[in-house]
N, C-alpha and C positions, 0 to 999 in steps of 0.2 A: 124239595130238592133245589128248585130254582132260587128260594129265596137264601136258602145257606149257601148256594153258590154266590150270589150278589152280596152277602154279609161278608164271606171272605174276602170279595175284589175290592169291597169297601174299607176291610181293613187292609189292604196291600196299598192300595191308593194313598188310605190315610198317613200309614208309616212310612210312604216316599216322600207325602207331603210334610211331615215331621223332619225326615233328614235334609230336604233344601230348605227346609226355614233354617234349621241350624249351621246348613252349609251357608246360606245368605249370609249368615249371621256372623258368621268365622270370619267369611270373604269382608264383611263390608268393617271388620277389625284388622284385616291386613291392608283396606285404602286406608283405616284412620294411622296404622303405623308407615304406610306409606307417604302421607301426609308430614308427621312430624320429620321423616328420614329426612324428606325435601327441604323442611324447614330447616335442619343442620349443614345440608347441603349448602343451601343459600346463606346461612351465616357466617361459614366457614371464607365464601365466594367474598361474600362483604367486609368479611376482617384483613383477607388478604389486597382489597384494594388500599388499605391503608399501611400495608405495610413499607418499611424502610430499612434502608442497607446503606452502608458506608460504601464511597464511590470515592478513584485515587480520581485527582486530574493535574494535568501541568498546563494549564492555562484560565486558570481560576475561573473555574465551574462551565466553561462552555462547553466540552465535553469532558466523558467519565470513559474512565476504566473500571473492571474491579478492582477491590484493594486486596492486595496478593503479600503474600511474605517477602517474595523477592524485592516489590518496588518502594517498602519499608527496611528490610534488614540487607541489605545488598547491594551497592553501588553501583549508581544508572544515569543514565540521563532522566529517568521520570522524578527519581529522589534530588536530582543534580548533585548525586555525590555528597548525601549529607543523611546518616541514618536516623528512622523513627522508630523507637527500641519498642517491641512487645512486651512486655511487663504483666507478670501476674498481681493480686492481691497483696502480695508481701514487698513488692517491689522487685522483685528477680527477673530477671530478663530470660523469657520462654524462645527455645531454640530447637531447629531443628538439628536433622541426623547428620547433617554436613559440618555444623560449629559446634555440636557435642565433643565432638572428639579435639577440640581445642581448646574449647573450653574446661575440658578435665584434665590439661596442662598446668591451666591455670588453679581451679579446687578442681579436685577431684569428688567430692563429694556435694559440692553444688552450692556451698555455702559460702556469705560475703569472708572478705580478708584473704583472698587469694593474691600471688604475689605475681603481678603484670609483668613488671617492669623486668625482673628475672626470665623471663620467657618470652620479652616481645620480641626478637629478632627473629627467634625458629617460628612462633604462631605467623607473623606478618611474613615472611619468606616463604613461608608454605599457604597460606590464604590466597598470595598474592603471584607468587612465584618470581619474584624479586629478589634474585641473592642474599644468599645474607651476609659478606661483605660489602656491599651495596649500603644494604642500611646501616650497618657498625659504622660506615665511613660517611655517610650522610649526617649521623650522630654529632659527630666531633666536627663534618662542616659546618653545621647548623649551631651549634655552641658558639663556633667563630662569627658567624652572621648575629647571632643574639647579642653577643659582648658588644660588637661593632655597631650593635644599636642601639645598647644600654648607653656606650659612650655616647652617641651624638644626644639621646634623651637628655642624658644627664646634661652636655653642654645647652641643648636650647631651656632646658631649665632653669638654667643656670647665667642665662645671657645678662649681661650687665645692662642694664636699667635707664636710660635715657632720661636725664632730667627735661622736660618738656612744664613749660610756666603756661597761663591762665590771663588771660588779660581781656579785660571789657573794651569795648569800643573804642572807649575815650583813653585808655591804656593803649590799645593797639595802634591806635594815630601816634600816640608821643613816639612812638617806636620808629616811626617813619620822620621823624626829628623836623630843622629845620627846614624849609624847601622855598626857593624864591624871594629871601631875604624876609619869610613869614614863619612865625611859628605856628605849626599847626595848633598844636596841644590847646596854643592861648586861644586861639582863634574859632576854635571848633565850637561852637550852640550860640557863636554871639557874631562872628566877623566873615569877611570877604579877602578872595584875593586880589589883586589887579591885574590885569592879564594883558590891559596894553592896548593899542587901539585897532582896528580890525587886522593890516598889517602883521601885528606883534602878536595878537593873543594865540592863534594856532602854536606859533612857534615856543609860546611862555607856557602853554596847557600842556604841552608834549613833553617840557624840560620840569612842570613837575609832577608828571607821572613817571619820567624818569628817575626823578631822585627818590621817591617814593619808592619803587624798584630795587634802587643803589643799595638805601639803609633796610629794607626791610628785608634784604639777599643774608644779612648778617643773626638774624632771626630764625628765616624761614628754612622749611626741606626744600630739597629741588622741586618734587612735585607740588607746593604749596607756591613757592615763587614763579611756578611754570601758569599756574589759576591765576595770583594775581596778576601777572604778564596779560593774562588772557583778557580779565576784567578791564584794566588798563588798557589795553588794545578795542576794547568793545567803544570804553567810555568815549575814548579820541576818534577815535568814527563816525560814533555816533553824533557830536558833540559838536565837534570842529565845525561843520556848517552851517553853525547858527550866529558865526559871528561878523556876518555881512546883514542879523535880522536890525529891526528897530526893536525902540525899547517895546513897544506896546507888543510887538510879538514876542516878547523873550520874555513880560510879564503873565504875560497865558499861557507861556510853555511848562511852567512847573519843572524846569530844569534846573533852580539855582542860578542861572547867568542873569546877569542886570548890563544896562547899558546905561554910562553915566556920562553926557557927553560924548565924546568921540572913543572913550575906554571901554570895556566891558569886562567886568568883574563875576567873580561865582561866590556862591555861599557856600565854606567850604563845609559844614555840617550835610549839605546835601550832597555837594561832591563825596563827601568820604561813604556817606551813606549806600550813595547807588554803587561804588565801587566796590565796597565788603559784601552788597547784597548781590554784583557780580562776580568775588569772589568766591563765596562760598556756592552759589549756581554753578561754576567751572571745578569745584571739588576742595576747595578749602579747607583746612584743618579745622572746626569748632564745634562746639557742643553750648550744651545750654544749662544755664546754673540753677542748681536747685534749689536756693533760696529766691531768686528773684526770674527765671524763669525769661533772661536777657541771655541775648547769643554771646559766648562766652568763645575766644580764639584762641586758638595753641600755637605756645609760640617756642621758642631755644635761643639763650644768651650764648651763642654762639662765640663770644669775647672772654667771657665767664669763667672764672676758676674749674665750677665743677660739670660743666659741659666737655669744657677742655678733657679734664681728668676722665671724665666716660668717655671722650673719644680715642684716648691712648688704650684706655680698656679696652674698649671694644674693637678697634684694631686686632690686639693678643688676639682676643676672646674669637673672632672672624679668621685669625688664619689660623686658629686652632682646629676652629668649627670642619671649614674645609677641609684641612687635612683629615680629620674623623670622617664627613662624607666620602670622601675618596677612599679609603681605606673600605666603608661599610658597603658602596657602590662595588668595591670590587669584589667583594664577599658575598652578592648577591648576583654578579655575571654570573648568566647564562654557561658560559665556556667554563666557570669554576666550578658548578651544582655537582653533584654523583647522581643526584635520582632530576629526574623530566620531573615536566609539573602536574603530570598522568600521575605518576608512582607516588608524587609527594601527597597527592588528594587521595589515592586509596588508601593509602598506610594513613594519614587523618583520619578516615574515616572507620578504619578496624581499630583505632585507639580510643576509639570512644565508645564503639562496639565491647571491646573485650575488657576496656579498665571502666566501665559498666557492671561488668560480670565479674571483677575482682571485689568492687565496692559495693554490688548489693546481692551478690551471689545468679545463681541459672538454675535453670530447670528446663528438659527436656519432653518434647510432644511433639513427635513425627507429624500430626495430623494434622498440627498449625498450619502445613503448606495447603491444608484444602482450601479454597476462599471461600465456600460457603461456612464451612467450619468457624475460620476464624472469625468470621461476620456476624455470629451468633454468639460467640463468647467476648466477641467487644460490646454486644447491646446488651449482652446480659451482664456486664460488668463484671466478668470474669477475669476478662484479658482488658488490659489499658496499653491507648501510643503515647508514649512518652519522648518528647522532644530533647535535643544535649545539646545544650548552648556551653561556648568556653567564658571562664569570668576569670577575673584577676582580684586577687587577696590583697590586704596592707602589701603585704611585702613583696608584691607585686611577683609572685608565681601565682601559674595557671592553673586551674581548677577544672570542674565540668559540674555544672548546674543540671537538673532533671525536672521535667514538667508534663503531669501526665495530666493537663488538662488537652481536650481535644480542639477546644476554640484556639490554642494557640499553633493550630495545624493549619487554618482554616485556608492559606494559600491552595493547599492540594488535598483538603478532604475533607468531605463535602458528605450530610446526612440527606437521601434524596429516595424517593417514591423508587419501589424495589419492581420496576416494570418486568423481568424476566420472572419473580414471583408471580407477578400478577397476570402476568400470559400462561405462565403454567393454571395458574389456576381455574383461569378461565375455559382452558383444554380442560381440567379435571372436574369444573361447574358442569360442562356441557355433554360429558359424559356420561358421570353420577345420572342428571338428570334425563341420559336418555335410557339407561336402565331402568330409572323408577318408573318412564311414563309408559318405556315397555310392559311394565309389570301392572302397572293400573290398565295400561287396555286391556291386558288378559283376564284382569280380574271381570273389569265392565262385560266383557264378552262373557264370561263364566256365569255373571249375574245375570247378565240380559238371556242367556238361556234357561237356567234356571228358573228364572221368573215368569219366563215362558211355558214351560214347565208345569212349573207351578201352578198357572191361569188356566192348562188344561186338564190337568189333574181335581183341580175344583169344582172346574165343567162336569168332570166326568163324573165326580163324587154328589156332585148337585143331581146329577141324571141317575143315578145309583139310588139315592135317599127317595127322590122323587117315584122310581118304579116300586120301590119297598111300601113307601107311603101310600102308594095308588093299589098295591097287592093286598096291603092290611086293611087298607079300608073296602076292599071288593070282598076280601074273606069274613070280616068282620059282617058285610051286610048278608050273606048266603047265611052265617049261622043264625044271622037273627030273625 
């Protein structure tokens, strides 16, 4: 009886020990799925620190906003009143529930070729709230300010042509003729002037940079005669007090003056020299020739047939000018406008908005206004910003160019590290992971009793086997 009772305990024993090994077993397959969980966890944790998001800003990239639908399609101080049109795939500009319904003014079915221009007084009047004799009448002011500009264009276009002549150095001397009973022209790479003896020369140096002055007044513009005055002024200043030197100091002076006797004479290649190179230092008219790469001076035959004849022109053509300013100044006061310059920059800015939407058609998605939304279908290049710059044609009407590259945004939008993702995720990293680790200590704790368990269930099946073994071998020796 005793040993069929220990055969049973040993098998009760056994088949507990059977169901936590396979309970072990089960558990220590929920740490390895526990294990891979975490590893998603933490991947998930690691892709979001790299994620990015379009950021608006108005003061190039120091700080961000997000980029919202208002601060794109809506006139603000973030945009500065200048729209970045949302554009789908097709090119259609995506709109919400507030410019749906004006934009179906325009097509009603959403597609390009819709007629703007028929409908912008009631669309802008009602966007804006801006009468709409307001703009009918701003219309027909605005036409008078264009015309008033076309004229003065067309006159500065159109301005009569200045004959202005070209003269080398050795030209531009002859022009300053005779002076002090010397010809320059002849005298200039080879001779001297007299100047007289100390006495005399100040006074003979000063009378000929005056006549130099005289003829070259017949040549020059005002401001060009007001340089060489200047140069001239510099040279006699400079100049005049060397004529109390000796010769040997006025031969180491590298100024051109010599002393011959009781005279003191100049070379006048050096005189003219420093003088043009003071000219042109105080703003002289010249340039430099392109074959020979020598300073080249501009000058006007002022005496001349066809100087003369441009300046009877150009008289006409200056109190024409005037009058057309006058006229186009007064067409742009203040006191004449019908719209402020508030009303004229939003009505700009729905004209480009909505004759957008004539020329490449709309499409409507309330949801655009979410900004994580729309943040998500510009990286996936679902949605494009598309910039409206105004161009001018030959025939010089106005146009509207479109550019849905993003780098031409780049003043106010900006691709940068998605830190509110990354803080969320980091809440939802720290989370995740305190559920998994909950769920592994339960397990460990399940295991570590089990196992315990276990260790004494073996004991006890070891002491079971052992009395069985020790009874068959006792029974075993009595029958023998």
């Amino acid at each position: 009886m005793g040993m069929a009772a220990s055969q049973v305990r040993l098998l009760q024993l056994t088949s507990r020990k059977n169901t936590i090994g396979r309970e072990l077993e089960n558990l220590s397959m929920q740490k390895t799925s526990l294990t891979r969980e975490m590893r998603e966890v933490s991947r998930e944790y690691q892709n979001s620190l790299s994620a990015k998001t379009f950021k608006w800003s108005t003061n190039s990239g120091a700080t961000y906003v997000d980029l919202s639908y208002s601060n794109l399609m809506r006139p603000g101080y973030a945009n500065n009143n200048v729209p970045y049109l949302i554009t789908d795939n097709y090119g259609k500009v995506v709109l919400d529930s507030t410019y749906q319904k004006y934009a179906e003014m325009i097509s009603p079915d959403g597609n390009p070729g819709g007629d703007w221009e028929a409908v912008r007084t009631d669309v802008i009047s009602a966007v804006t709230g801006i009468p709409a004799d307001k703009i009918t009448n701003s219309v027909s002011t605005n036409a008078t300010v264009e015309a008033n500009a076309d004229k003065v264009n067309d006159l500065l276009e159109n301005e009569p042509v200045e004959p202005v002549e070209r003269a080398s150095t050795k030209e531009f001397i002859e022009l300053a003729g005779v002076v002090s009973e010397n010809d320059i022209a002849d005298l200039y790479g080879s001779g001297t002037i007299d100047l007289g003896n100390s006495a005399e020369a100040a006074s003979n140096l000063s009378s000929i940079l005056n006549g130099i002055l005289t003829n070259m007044s017949a040549y020059l513009t005002e401001d060009d005669i007001e340089a060489l005055t200047e140069a001239c002024s510099a040279y006699e200043k400079d100049y005049s007090t060397l004529f109390q030197s000796s010769s040997e100091e006025l031969s180491k002076s590298g100024t051109g003056f010599t002393k011959d006797g009781d005279n003191y004479k100049v070379d006048v290649q050096t005189m003219m020299d420093t003088l043009l190179g003071g000219y042109v230092s105080a703003g002289g008219s010249y340039t430099t020739s392109d074959s020979t790469g020598a300073d080249v001076y501009l000058y006007r035959d002022k005496n001349g047939s066809e100087w003369q004849t441009w300046k009877t022109q150009h008289e006409a053509w200056q109190e024409e000018y005037d009058a057309a300013m006058a006229e186009y100044e007064g067409s742009v006061d203040t006191n004449n406008q019908v719209l402020t310059a508030e009303e004229e920059s939003s009505i700009a800015f729905y004209d480009k908005i909505f004759s957008a939407i004539a020329e490449n058609g709309w499409t409507s998605n309330p949801m655009v206004a979410d900004n994580d939304y729309l943040n998500q279908m510009l990286q996936n290049n679902q949605y494009y910003i598309t910039t409206v710059e105004t161009a001018t044609d030959n025939d010089g009407e106005e146009y509207f160019e479109y550019d849905t590259s993003i780098a031409s945004n780049f003043d106010n939008i900006f691709i940068v590290n998605d830190t509110d993702a990354q803080e969320e995720a980091l809440v939802e990293y720290e989370y995740q992971k305190s559920i998994i680790n909950e769920k592994e200590s339960r397990i460990d704790t399940r295991m570590q009793n089990l196992e315990t368990e276990q260790a004494a269930i073996n004991e006890m099946i070891k002491g079971i086997e052992q009395v069985r073994d020790d009874n068959s071998e006792r029974n075993f020796s009595i029958m023998s």
